[in-house]
Backbone bond lengths (Angstrom), bond angles and torsions (degrees), N, CA, C in turn:
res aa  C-N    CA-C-N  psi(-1)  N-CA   C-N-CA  omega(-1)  CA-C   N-CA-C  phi
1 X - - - 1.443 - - 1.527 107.54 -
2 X 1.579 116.83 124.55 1.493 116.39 172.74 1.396 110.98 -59.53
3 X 0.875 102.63 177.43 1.946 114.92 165.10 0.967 116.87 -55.40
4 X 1.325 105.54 -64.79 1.755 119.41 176.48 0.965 105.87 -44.99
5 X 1.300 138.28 -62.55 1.476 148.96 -174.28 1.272 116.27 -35.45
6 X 1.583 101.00 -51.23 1.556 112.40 -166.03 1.360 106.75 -82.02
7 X 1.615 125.88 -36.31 1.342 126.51 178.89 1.778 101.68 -62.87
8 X 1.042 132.08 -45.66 1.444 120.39 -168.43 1.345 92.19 -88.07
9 X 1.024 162.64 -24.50 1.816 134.75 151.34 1.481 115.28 -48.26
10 X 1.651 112.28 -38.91 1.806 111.52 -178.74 0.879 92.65 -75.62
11 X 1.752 150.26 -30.94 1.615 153.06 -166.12 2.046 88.05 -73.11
12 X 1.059 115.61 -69.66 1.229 135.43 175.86 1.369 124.37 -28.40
13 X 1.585 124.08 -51.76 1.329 138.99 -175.61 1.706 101.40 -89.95
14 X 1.165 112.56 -55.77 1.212 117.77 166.37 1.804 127.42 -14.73
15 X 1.839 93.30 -72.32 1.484 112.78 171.42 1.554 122.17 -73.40
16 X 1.119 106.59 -1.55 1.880 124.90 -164.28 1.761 78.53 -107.58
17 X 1.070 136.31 -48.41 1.829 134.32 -153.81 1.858 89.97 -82.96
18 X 1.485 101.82 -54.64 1.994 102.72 -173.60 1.736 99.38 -49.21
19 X 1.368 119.02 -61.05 1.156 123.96 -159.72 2.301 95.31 -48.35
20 X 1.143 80.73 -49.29 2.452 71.94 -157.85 1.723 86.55 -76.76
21 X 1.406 137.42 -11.30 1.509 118.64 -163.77 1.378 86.48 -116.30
22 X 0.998 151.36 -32.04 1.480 127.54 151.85 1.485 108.65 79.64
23 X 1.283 105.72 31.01 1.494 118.38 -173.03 1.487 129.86 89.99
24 X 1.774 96.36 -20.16 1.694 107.35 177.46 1.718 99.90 -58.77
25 X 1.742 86.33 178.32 1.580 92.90 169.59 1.467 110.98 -94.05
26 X 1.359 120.19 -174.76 1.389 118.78 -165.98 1.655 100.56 -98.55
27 X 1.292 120.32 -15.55 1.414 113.42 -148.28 2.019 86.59 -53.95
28 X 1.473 107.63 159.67 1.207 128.16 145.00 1.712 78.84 63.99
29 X 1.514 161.79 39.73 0.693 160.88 -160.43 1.996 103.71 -140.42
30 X 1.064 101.62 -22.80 1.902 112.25 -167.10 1.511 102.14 -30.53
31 X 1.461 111.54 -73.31 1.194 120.26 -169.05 1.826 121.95 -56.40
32 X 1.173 112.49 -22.25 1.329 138.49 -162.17 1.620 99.81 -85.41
33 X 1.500 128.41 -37.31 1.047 148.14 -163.70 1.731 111.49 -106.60
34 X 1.322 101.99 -74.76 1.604 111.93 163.66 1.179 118.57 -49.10
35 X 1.311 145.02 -80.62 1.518 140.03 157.32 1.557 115.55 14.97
36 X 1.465 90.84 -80.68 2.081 82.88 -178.16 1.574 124.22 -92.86
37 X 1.281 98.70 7.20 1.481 103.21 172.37 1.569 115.62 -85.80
38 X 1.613 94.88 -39.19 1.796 93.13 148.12 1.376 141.80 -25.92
39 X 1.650 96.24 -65.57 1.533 129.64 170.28 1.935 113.96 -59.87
40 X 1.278 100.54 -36.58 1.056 100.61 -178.91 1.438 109.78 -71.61
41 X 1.603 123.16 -64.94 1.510 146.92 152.78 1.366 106.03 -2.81
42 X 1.684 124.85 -66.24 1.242 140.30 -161.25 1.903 98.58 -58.36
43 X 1.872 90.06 -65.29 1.559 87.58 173.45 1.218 143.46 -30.47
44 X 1.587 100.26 -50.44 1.766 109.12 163.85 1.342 118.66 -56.20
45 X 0.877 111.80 -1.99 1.619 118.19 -157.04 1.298 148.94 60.33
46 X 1.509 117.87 29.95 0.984 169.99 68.72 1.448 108.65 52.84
47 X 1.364 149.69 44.72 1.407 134.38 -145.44 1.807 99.07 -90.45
48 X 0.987 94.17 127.78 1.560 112.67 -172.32 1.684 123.74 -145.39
49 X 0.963 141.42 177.38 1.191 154.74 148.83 1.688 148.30 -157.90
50 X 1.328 110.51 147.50 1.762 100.86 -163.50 1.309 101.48 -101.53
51 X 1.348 90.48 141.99 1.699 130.50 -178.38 1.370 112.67 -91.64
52 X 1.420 132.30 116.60 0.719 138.41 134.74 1.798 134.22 -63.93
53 X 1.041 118.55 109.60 1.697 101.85 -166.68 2.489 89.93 -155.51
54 X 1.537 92.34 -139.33 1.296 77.17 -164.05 1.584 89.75 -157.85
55 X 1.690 120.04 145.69 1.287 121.08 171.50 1.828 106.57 -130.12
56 X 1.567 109.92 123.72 1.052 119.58 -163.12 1.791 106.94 55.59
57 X 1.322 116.40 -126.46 1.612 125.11 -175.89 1.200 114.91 -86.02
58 X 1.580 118.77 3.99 1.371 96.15 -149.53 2.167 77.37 -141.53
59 X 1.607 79.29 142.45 1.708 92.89 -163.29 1.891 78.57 -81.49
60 X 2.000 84.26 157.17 1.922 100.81 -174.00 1.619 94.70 -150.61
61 X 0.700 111.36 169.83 1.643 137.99 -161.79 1.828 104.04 -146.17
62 X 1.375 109.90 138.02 1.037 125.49 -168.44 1.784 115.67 -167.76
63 X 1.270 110.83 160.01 1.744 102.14 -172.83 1.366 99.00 -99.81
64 X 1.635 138.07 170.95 1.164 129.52 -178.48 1.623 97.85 -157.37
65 X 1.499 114.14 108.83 1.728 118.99 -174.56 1.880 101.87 -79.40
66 X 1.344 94.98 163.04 1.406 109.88 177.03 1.486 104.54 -26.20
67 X 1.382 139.68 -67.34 1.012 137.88 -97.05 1.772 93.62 -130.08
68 X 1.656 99.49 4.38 1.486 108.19 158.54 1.824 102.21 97.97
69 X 1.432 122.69 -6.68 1.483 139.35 -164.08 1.472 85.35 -83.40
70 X 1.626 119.82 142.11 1.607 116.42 157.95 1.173 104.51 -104.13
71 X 1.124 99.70 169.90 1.494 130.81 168.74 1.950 108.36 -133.55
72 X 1.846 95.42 107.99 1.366 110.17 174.46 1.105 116.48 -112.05
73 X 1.444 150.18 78.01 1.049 164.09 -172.61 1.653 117.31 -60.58
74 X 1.565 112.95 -14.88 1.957 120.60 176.96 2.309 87.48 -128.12
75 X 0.928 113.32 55.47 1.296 116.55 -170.99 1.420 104.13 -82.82
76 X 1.513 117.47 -41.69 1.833 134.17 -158.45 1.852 85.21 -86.85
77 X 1.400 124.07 40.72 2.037 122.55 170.67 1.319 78.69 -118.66
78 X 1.636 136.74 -15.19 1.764 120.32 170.84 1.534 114.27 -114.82
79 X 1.450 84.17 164.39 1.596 92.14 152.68 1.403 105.83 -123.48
80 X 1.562 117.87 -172.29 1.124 104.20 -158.14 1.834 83.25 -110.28
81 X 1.157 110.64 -160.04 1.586 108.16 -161.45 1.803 100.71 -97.95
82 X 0.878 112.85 -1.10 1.608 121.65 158.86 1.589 126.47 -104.23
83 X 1.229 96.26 -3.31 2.360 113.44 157.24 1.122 108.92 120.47
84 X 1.872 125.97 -18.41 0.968 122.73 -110.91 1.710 65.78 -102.89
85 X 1.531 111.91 148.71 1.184 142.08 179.55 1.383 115.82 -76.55
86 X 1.697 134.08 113.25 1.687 133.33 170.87 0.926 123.69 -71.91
87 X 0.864 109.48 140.55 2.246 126.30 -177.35 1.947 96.22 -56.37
88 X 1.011 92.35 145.55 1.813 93.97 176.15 1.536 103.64 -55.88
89 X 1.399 124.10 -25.88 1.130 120.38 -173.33 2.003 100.71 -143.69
90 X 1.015 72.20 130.47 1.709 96.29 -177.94 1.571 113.94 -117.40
91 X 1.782 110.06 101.73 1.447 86.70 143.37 1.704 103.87 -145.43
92 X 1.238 87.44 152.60 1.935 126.71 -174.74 1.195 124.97 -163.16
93 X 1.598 104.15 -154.24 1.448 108.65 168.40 1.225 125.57 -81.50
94 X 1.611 125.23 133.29 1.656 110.58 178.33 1.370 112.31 -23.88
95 X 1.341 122.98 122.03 1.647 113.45 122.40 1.607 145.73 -6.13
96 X 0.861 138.92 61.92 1.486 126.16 -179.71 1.123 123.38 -26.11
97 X 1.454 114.89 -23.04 1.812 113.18 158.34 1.498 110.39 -77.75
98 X 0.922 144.20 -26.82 1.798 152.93 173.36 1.348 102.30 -64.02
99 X 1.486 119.12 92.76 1.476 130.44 -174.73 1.831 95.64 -93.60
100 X 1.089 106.38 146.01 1.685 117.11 -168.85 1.538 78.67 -126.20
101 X 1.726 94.69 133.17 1.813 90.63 171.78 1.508 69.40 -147.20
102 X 1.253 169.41 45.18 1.550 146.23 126.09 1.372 98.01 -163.09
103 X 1.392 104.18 177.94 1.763 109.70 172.71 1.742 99.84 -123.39
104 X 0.849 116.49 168.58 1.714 121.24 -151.46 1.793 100.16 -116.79
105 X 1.697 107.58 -57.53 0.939 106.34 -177.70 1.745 98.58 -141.18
């Protein structure tokens, strides 16, 4: 993924997360957010898919492109297991705390 590329998907997820959270917080929000941004994503053409999997105890949802990179759009409801605080929107390489146990859609 170029730069460009990647800034208008974080430009992208960003304005797609403000629009359904409406200022709320994200916690417990994953599916609510991720879900049609998927759908939306795909449309553009965009080939992607959502993950169902789990961070710490608590099951999370997330998008995951060809090329194995996610896209977590309710990411800033963790920290990571050393404190360190997530960007409202995350995308990179999985996490090693981001356990994938199915795919959703």
């Amino acid at each position: 993924m170029t730069k460009k590329e990647f800034n208008k998907l974080l430009r992208d997820a960003t304005n797609f997360r403000k629009g359904i959270l409406e200022g709320q917080p994200s916690k417990a929000m994953c599916f609510a957010v991720a879900a049609p941004l998927q759908g939306y994503l795909s449309f553009t053409g965009l080939k992607c898919r959502l993950i169902e999997g789990g961070v710490g105890e608590w099951v999370h949802f997330w998008i995951e492109l060809p090329d194995g990179t996610i896209l977590d759009p309710t990411a800033d409801q963790f920290e990571s297991p050393d404190g360190l605080k997530m960007p409202p929107v995350y995308i990179g390489k999985k996490p090693d705390w981001y356990l994938q146990e199915a795919i959703a859609l």
